[in-house]
TORLUMRO-973750 format. One record per residue (C-alpha): x, y, z; residue number from 0. Coordinates in Angstrom, 1 decimal. Layout:
<fikes>
FIKE | xx | yy | zz | n
FIKE | X | Y | Z | NUM
...
</fikes>
This chain:
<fikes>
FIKE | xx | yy | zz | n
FIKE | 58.7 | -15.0 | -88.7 | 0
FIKE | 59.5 | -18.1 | -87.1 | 1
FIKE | 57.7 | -19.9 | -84.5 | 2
FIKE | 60.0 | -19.0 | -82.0 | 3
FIKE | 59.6 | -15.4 | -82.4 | 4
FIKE | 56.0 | -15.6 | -82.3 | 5
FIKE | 56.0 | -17.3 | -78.9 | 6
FIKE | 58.3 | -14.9 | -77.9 | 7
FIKE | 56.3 | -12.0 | -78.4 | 8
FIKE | 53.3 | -13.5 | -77.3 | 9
FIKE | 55.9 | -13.8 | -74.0 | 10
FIKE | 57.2 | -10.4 | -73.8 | 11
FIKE | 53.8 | -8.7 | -74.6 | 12
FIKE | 52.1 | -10.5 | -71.7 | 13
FIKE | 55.1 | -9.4 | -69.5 | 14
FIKE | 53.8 | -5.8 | -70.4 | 15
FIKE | 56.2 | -5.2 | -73.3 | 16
FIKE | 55.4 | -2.4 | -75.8 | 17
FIKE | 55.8 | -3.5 | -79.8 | 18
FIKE | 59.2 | -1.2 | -80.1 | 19
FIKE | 61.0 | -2.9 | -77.5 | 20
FIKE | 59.8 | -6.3 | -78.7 | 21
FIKE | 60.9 | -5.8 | -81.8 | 22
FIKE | 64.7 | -5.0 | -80.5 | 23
FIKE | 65.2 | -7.8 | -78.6 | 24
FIKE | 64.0 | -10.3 | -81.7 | 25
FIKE | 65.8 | -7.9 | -84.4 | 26
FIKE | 62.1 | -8.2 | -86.5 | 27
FIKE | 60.6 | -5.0 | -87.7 | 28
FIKE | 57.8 | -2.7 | -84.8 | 29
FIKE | 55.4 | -3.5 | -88.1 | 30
FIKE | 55.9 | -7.2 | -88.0 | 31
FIKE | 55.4 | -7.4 | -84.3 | 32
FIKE | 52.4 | -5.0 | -84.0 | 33
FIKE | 50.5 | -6.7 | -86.6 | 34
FIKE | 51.3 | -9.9 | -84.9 | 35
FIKE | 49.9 | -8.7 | -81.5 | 36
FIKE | 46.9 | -7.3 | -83.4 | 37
FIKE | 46.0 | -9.8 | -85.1 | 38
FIKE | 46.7 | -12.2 | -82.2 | 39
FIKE | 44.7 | -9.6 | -80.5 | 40
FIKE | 48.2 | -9.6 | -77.2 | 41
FIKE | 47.2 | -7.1 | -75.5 | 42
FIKE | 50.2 | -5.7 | -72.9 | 43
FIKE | 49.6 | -4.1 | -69.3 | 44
FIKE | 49.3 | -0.6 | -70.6 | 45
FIKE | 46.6 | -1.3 | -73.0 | 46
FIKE | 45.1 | -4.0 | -70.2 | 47
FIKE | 44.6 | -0.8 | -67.7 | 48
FIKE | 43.0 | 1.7 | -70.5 | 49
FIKE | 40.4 | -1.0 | -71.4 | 50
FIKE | 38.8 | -0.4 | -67.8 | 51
FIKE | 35.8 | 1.4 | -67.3 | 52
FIKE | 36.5 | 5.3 | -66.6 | 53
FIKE | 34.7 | 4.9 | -63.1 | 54
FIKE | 36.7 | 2.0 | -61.8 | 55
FIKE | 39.8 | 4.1 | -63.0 | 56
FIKE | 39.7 | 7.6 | -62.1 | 57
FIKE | 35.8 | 8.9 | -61.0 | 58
FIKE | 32.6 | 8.8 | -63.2 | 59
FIKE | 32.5 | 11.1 | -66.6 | 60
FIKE | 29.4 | 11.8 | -67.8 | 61
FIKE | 28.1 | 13.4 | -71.3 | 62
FIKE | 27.6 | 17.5 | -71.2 | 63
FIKE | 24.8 | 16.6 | -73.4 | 64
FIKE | 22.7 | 13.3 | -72.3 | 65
FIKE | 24.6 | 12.8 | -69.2 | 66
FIKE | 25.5 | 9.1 | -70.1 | 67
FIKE | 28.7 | 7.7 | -68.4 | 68
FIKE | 31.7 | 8.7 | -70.6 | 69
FIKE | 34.6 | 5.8 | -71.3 | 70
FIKE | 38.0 | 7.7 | -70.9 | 71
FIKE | 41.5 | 6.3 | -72.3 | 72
FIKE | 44.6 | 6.9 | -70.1 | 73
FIKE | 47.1 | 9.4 | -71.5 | 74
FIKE | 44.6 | 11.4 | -73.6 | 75
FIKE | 42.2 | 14.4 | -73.1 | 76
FIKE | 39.4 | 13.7 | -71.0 | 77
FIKE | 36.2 | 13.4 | -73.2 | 78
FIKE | 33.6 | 15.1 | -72.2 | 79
FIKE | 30.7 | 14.2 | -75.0 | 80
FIKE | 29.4 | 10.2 | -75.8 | 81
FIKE | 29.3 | 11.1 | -79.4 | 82
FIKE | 29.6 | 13.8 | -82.0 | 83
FIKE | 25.7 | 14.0 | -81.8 | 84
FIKE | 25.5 | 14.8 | -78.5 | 85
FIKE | 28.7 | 17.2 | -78.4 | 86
FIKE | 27.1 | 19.1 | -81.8 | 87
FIKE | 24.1 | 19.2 | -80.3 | 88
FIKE | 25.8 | 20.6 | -77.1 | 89
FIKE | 27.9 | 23.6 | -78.9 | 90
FIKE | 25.0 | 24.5 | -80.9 | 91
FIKE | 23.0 | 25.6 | -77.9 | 92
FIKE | 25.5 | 26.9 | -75.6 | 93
FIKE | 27.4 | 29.5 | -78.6 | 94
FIKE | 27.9 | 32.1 | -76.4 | 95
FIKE | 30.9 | 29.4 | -75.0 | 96
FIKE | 32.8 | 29.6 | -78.5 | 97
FIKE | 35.7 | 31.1 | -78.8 | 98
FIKE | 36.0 | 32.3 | -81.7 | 99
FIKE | 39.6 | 33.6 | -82.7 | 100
FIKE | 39.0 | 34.3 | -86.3 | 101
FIKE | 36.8 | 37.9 | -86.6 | 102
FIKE | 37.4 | 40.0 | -88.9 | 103
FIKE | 36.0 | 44.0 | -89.5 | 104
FIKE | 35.6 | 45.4 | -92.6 | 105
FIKE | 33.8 | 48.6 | -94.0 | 106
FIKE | 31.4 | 47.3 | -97.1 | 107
FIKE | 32.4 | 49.4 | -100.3 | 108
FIKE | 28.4 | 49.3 | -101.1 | 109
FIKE | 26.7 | 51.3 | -98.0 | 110
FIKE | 30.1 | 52.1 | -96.3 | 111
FIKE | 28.8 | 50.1 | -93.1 | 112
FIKE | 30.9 | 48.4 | -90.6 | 113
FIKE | 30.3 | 44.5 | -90.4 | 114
FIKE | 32.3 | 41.7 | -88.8 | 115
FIKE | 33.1 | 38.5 | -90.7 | 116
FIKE | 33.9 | 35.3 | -88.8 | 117
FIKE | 36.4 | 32.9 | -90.8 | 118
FIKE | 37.0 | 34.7 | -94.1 | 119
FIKE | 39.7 | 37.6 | -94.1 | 120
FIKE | 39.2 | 38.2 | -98.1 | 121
FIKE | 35.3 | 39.1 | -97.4 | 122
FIKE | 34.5 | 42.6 | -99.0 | 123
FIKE | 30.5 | 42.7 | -98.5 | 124
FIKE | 27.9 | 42.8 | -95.9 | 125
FIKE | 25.6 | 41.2 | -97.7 | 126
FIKE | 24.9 | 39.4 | -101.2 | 127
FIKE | 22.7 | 42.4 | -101.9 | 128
FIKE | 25.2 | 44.7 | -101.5 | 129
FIKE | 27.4 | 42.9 | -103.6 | 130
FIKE | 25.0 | 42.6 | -106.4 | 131
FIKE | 24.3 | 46.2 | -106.5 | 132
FIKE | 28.1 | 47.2 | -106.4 | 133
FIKE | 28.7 | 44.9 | -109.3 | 134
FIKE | 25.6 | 45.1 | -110.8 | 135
FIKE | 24.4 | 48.9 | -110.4 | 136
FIKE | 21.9 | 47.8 | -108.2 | 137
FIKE | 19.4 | 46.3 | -110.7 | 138
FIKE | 17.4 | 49.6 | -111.4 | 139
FIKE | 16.3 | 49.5 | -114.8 | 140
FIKE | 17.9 | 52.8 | -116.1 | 141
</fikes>
């Protein structure tokens, strides 16, 4: 890349260009210019506005769990937790919110009761002691 080009996309990135565009109008590869810019650290208007604080942008966000201010990014989901910590900590003690899709009833071969398995479709027990004596005979010593 020639010195020309990088003053160029230093240019067109300040103007608010994105990396594609850039690279069309110098006929150089996205890669080549993104890299640049990174490394550069050319920051365009697009990623200028996401770097602001969620309260100056659109309203305060704060954590489910701790209730400290939440930084949001334009054009993605809104997060609601500060970090996986607090938004484990969250679900753990609030599971009656969890929607679970995946239950499953079976019938245990062992002591013919109904039982519901969450996640596993292939399950055949209720329990590990069921299984064992199903297998096993139980354990009695005949």
């Amino acid at each position: 890349m020639t010195e020309e080009q990088k003053t160029q996309i230093a240019n067109l990135r300040g103007e608010g260009y994105g990396y594609v565009r850039i690279a069309q109008a110098l006929g150089i590869s996205e890669n080549t210019v993104k890299s640049f810019c990174r490394r550069k650290k050319l920051v365009g208007r697009a990623a200028a506005s996401q770097a602001m604080p969620a309260a100056v942008r659109d309203g305060n966000h704060f954590c489910l769990c701790c209730g400290k201010e939440v930084a949001q990014t334009l054009g993605r989901k809104e997060k609601k937790f500060c970090s996986d910590r607090c938004r484990n900590k969250w679900w753990n003690s609030h599971l009656d919110r969890v929607n679970r899709k995946a239950n499953y009833e079976f019938i245990c071969p062992q002591c013919k009761k109904k039982f519901t398995a969450y996640g596993n479709a292939k399950r055949k027990y209720c329990s590990h002691e069921c299984y064992i004596a199903h297998r096993f005979g139980g354990g009695a010593d005949d």
